[in-house]
C-alpha positions as a Markdown table, in Angstrom:
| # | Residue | x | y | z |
|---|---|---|---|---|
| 1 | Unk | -8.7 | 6.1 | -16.9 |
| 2 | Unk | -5.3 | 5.0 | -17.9 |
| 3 | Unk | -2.1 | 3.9 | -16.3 |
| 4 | Unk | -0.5 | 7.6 | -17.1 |
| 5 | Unk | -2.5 | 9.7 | -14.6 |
| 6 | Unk | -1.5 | 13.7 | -13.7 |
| 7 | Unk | 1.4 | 15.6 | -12.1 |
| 8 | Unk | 2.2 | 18.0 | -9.5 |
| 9 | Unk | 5.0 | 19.2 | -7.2 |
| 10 | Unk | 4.6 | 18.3 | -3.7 |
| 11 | Unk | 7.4 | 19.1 | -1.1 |
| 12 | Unk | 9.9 | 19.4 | -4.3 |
| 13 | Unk | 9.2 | 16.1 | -5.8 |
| 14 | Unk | 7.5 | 16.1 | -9.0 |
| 15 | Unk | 4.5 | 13.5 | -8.0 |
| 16 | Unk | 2.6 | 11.4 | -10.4 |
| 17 | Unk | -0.8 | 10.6 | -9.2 |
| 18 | Unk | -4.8 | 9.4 | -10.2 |
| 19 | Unk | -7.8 | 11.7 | -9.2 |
| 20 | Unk | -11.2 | 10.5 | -10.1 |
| 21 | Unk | -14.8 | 10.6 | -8.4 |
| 22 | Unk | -16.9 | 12.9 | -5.8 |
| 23 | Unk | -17.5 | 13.1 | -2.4 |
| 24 | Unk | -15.0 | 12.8 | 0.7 |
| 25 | Unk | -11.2 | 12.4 | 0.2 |
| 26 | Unk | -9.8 | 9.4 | 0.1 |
| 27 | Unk | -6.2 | 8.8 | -0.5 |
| 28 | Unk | -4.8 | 5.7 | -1.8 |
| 29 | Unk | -1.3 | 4.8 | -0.6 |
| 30 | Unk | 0.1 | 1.2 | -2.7 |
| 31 | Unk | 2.8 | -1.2 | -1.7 |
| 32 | Unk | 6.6 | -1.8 | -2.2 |
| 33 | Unk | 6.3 | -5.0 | -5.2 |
| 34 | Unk | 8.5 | -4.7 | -7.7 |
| 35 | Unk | 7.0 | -2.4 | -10.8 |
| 36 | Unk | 4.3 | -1.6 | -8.2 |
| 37 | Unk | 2.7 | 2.0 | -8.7 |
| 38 | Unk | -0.7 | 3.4 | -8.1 |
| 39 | Unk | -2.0 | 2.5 | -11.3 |
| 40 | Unk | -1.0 | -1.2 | -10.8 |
| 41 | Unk | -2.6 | -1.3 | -7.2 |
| 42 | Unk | -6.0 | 0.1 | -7.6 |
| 43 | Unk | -7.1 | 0.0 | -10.9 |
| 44 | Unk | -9.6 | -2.1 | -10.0 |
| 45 | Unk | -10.9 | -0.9 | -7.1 |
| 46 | Unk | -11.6 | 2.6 | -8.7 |
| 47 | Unk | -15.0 | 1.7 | -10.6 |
| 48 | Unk | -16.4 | 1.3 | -7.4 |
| 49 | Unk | -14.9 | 3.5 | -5.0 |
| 50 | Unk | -15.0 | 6.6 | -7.2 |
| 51 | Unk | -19.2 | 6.6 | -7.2 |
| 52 | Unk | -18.8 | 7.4 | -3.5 |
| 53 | Unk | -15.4 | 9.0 | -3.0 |
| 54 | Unk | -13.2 | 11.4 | -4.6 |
| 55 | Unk | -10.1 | 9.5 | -5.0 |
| 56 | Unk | -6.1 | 10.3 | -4.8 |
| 57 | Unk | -4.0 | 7.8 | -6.0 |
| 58 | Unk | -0.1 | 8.9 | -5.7 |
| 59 | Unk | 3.0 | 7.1 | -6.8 |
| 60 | Unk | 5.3 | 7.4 | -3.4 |
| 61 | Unk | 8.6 | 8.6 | -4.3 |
| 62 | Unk | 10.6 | 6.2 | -5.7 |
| 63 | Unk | 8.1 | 4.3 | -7.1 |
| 64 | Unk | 5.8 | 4.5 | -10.5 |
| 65 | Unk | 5.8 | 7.5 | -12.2 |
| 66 | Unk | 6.7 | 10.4 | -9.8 |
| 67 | Unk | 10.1 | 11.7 | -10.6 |
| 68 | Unk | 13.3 | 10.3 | -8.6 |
| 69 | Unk | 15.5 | 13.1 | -7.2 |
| 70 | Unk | 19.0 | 12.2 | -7.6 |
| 71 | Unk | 21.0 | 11.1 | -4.5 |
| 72 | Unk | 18.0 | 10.3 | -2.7 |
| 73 | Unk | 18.1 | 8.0 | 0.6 |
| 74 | Unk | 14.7 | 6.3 | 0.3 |
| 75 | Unk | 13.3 | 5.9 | 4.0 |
| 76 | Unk | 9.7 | 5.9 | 6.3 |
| 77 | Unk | 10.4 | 9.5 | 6.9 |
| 78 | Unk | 10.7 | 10.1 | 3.0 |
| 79 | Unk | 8.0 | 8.6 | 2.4 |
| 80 | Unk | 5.3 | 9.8 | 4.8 |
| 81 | Unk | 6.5 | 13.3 | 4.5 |
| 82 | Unk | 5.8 | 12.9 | 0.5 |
| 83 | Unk | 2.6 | 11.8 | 1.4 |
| 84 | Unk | 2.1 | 14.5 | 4.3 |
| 85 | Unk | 3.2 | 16.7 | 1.6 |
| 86 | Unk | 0.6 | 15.4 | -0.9 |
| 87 | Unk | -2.4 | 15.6 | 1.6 |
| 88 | Unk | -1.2 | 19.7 | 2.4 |
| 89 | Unk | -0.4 | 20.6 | -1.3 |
| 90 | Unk | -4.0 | 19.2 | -2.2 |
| 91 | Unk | -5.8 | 20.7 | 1.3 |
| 92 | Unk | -7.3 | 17.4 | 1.7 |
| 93 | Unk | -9.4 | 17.9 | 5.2 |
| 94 | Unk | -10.6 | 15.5 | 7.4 |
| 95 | Unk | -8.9 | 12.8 | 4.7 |
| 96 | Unk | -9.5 | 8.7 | 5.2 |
| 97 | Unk | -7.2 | 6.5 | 3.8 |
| 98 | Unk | -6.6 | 2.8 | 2.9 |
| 99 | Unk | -3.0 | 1.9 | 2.6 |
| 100 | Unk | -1.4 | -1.4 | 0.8 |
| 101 | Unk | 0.7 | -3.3 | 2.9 |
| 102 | Unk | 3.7 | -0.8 | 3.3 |
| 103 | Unk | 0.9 | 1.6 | 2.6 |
| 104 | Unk | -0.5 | 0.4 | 5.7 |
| 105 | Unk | 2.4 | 1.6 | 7.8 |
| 106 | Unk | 2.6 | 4.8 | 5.7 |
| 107 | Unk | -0.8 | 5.6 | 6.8 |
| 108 | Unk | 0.1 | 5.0 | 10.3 |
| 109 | Unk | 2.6 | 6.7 | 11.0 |
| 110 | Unk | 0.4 | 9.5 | 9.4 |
| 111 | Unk | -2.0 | 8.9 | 11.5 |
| 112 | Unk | 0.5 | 9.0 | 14.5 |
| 113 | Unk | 2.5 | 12.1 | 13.5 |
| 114 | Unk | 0.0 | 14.4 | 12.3 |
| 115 | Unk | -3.5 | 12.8 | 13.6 |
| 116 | Unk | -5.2 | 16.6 | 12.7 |
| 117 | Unk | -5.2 | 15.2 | 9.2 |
| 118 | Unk | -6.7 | 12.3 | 9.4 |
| 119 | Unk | -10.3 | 10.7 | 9.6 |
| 120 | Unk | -10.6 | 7.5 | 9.3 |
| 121 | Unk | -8.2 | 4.7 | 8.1 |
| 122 | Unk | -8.1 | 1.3 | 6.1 |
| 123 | Unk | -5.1 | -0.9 | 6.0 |
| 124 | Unk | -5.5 | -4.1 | 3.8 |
| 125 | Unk | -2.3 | -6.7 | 4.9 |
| 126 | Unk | -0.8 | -3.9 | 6.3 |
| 127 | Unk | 3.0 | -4.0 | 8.3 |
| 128 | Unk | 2.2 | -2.2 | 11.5 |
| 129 | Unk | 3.9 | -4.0 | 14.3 |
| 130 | Unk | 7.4 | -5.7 | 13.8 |
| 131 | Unk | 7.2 | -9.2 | 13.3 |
| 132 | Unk | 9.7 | -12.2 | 12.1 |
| 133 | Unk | 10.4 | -11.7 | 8.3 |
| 134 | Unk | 8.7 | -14.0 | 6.0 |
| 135 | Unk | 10.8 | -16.2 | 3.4 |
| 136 | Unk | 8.2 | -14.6 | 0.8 |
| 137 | Unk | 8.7 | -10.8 | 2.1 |
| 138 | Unk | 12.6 | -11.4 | 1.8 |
| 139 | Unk | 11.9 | -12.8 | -1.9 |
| 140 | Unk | 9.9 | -9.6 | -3.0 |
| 141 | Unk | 12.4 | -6.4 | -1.4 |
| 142 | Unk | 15.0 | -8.8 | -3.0 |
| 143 | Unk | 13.6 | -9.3 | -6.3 |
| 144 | Unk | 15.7 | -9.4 | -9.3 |
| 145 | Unk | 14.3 | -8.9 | -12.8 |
| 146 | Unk | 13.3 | -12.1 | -14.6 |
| 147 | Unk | 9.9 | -13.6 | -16.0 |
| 148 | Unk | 10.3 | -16.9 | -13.7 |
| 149 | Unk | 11.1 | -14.4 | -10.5 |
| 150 | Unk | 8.0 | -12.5 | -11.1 |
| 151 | Unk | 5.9 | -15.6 | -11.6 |
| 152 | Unk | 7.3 | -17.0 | -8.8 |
| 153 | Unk | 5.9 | -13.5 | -7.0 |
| 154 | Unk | 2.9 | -13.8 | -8.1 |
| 155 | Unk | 2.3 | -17.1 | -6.6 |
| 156 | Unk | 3.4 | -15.7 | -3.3 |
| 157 | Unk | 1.2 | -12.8 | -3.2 |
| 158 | Unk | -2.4 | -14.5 | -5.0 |
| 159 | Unk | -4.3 | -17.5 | -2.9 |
| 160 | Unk | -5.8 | -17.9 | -6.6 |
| 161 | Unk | -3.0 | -19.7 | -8.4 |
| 162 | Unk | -5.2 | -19.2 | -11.7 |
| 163 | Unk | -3.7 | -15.9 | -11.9 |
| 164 | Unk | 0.3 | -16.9 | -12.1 |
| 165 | Unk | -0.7 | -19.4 | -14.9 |
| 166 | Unk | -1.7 | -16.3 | -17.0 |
| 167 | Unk | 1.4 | -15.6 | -18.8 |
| 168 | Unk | 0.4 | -12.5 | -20.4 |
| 169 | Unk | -0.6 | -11.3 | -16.8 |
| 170 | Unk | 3.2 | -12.1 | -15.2 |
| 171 | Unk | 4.6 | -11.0 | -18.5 |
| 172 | Unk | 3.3 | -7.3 | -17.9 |
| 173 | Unk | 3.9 | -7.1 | -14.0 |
| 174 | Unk | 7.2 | -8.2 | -15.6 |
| 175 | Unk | 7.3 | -5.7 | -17.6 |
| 176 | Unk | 6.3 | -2.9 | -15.3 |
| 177 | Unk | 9.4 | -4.0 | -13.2 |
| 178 | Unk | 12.1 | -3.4 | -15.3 |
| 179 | Unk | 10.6 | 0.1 | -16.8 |
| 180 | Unk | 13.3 | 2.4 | -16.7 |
| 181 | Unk | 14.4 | 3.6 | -13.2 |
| 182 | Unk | 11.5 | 1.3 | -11.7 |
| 183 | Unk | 14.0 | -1.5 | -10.7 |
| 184 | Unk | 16.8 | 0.7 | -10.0 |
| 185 | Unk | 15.3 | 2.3 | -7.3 |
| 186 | Unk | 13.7 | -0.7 | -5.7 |
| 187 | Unk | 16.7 | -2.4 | -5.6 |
| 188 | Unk | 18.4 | 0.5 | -3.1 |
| 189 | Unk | 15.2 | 0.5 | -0.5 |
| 190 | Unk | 15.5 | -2.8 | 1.2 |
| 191 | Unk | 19.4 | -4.8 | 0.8 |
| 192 | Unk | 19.7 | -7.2 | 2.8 |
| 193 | Unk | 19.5 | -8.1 | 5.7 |
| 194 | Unk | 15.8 | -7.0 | 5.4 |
| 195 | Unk | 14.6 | -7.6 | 8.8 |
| 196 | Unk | 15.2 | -4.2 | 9.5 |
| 197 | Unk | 13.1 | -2.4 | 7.3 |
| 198 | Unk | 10.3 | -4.4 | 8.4 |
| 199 | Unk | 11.2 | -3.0 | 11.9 |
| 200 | Unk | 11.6 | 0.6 | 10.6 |
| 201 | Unk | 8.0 | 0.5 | 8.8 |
| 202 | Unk | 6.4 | -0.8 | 12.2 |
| 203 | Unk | 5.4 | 1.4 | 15.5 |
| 204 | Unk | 5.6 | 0.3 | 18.8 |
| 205 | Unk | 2.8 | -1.0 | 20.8 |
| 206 | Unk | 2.3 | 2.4 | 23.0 |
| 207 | Unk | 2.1 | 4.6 | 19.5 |
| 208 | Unk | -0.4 | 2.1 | 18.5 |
| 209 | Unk | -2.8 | 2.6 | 21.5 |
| 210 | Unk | -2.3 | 6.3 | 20.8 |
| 211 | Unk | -3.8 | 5.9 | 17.1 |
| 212 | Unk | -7.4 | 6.4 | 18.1 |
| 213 | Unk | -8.9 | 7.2 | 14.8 |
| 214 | Unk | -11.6 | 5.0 | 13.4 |
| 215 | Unk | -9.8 | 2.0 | 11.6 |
| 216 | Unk | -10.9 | -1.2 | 9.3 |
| 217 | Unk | -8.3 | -3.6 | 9.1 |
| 218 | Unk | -9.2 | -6.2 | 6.1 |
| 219 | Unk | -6.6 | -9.4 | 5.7 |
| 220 | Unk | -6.3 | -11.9 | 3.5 |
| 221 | Unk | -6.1 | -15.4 | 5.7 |
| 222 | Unk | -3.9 | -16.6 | 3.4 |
| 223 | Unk | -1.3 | -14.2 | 3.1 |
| 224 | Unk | 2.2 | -15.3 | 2.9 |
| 225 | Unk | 3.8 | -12.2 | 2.7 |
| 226 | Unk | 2.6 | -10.6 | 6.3 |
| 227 | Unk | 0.5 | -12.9 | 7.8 |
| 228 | Unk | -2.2 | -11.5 | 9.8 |
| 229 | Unk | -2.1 | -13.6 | 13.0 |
| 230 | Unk | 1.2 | -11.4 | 13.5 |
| 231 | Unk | -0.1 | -8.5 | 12.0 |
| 232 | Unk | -3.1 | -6.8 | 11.6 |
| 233 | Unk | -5.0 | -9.5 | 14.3 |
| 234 | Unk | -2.5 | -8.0 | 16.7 |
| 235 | Unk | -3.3 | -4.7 | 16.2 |
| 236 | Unk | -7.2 | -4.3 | 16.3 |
| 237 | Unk | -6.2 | -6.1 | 20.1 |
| 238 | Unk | -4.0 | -2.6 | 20.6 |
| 239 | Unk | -6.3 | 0.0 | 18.7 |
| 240 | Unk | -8.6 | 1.1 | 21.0 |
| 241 | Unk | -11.4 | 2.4 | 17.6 |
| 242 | Unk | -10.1 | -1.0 | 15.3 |
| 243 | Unk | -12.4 | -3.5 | 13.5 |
| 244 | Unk | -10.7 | -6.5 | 11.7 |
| 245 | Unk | -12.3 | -8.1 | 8.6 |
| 246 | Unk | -10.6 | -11.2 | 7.6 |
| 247 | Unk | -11.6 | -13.1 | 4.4 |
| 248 | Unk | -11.0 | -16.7 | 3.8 |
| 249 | Unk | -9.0 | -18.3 | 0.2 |
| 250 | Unk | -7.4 | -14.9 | 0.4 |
| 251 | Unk | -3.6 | -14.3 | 0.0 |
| 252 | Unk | -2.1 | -10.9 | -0.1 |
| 253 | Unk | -3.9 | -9.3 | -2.5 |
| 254 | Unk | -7.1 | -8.4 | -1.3 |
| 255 | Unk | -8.2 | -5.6 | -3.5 |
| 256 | Unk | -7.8 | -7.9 | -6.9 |
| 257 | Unk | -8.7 | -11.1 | -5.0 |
| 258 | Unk | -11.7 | -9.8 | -3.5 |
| 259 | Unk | -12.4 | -6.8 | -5.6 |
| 260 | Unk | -15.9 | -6.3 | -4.9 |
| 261 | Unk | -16.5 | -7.6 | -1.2 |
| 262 | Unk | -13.1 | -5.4 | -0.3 |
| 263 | Unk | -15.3 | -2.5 | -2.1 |
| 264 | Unk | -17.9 | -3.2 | -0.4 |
| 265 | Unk | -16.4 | -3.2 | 3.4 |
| 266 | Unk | -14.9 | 0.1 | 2.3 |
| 267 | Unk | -17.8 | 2.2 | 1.3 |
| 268 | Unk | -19.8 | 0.8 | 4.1 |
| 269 | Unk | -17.0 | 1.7 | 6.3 |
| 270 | Unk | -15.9 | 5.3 | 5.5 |
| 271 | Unk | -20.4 | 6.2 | 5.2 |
| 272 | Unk | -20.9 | 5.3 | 9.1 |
């Protein structure tokens, strides 16, 4: 597989997305970083995953490669109804899903608007619930393009600091951030003050309680960006079907962190 992936039109948006694997569906929803897309989020997770699954991997409007309508107002309802749109274009039944951080909230309120689609879900560092912004969230919605910016990033999101001292490896996020239209778009989703869009991302406590399909949460104790005590720790207390996984010298990226225990708790997960 490569980073350039296939294309279809879903609710009028020309969507760029990965498909690989057989079995069950399982969509893959990534998070807001700067020069984040589907390729850049999961790459390494697919291997695995696609022995047991048959995968979906969309770039959410406004990010990667799936076109960018002019004058668009990027928002949660845009975005979950491009992904509702994605599941109903594809007829994707009884469809699980892990969502990435913003993902994570994408996949609930998913799961809360149309729960007929849904089967099981995984959110990995996942916004759910509001919570006090953290100086490191602020400092990725408010990125602005540079090589020592996205090192600086990188250091935020990994509890492995091996990884920002890899040049070549902050030189292509880099890269990937300043593609054209990539950083352009980012830069009109969250402008200051950014509190708010963590509180339009999460759900209230009583739509929580209502969620009651099967759902892993998996953190990384570490994370900087949404820490889990306020997060996902707080909402396997308000799930009524939730299990919480945390892993230890773990920061925000689970999936490239812990590639293959993250895999593993997956798998074993969705074949209950």
């Amino acid at each position: 597989m490569s980073e350039h992936g296939k294309y279809m039109e879903t609710g009028g948006i020309m969507t760029h997305f990965h498909e690989d694997g057989q079995g069950d569906p399982l969509l893959l929803i990534h998070g807001s970083g700067p020069g984040v897309s589907a390729w850049a989020n999961w790459r390494l997770v697919f291997p695995a995953l696609s022995k047991h699954f048959r995968l979906y991997a969309p770039d959410v409007v406004g990010f990667g490669y799936t076109k960018r309508p002019e004058g668009i107002h990027y928002s949660v309802d845009v975005w979950v109804d491009h992904m509702i749109s994605f599941i109903e274009t594809n007829k994707l039944h009884n469809l699980s899903m892990i969502g990435n951080s913003m993902g994570g909230a994408l996949a609930l309120h998913i799961a809360y608007r149309r729960p007929d689609l849904v089967n099981k879900l995984i959110l990995m560092g996942s916004v759910g619930l509001s919570f006090p912004i953290t100086e490191e969230l602020d400092l990725v919605w408010g990125y602005s393009p540079s090589f020592e910016n996205m090192k600086r990033l990188m250091s935020t999101f990994s509890y492995d600091q091996t990884m920002v001292k890899n040049d070549n490896l902050v030189q292509l996020r880099y890269q990937a951030s300043v593609q054209k239209g990539f950083q352009e778009a980012f830069a009109s989703m969250f402008p200051a003050p950014r509190q708010r869009h963590v509180d339009a991302l999460a759900l209230n406590e009583e739509a929580l309680k209502s969620i009651t399909k099967p759902t892993l949460l998996i953190h990384g104790r570490e994370d900087r960006v949404i820490p889990f005590e306020q997060t996902s720790l707080k909402m396997e207390l308000l799930m009524p079907n939730a299990e919480l996984h945390v892993f230890s010298k773990c920061g925000h990226w689970t999936q490239i962190e812990k590639t293959e225990p993250f895999c593993e708790q997956v798998i074993q997960f969705l074949s209950r």
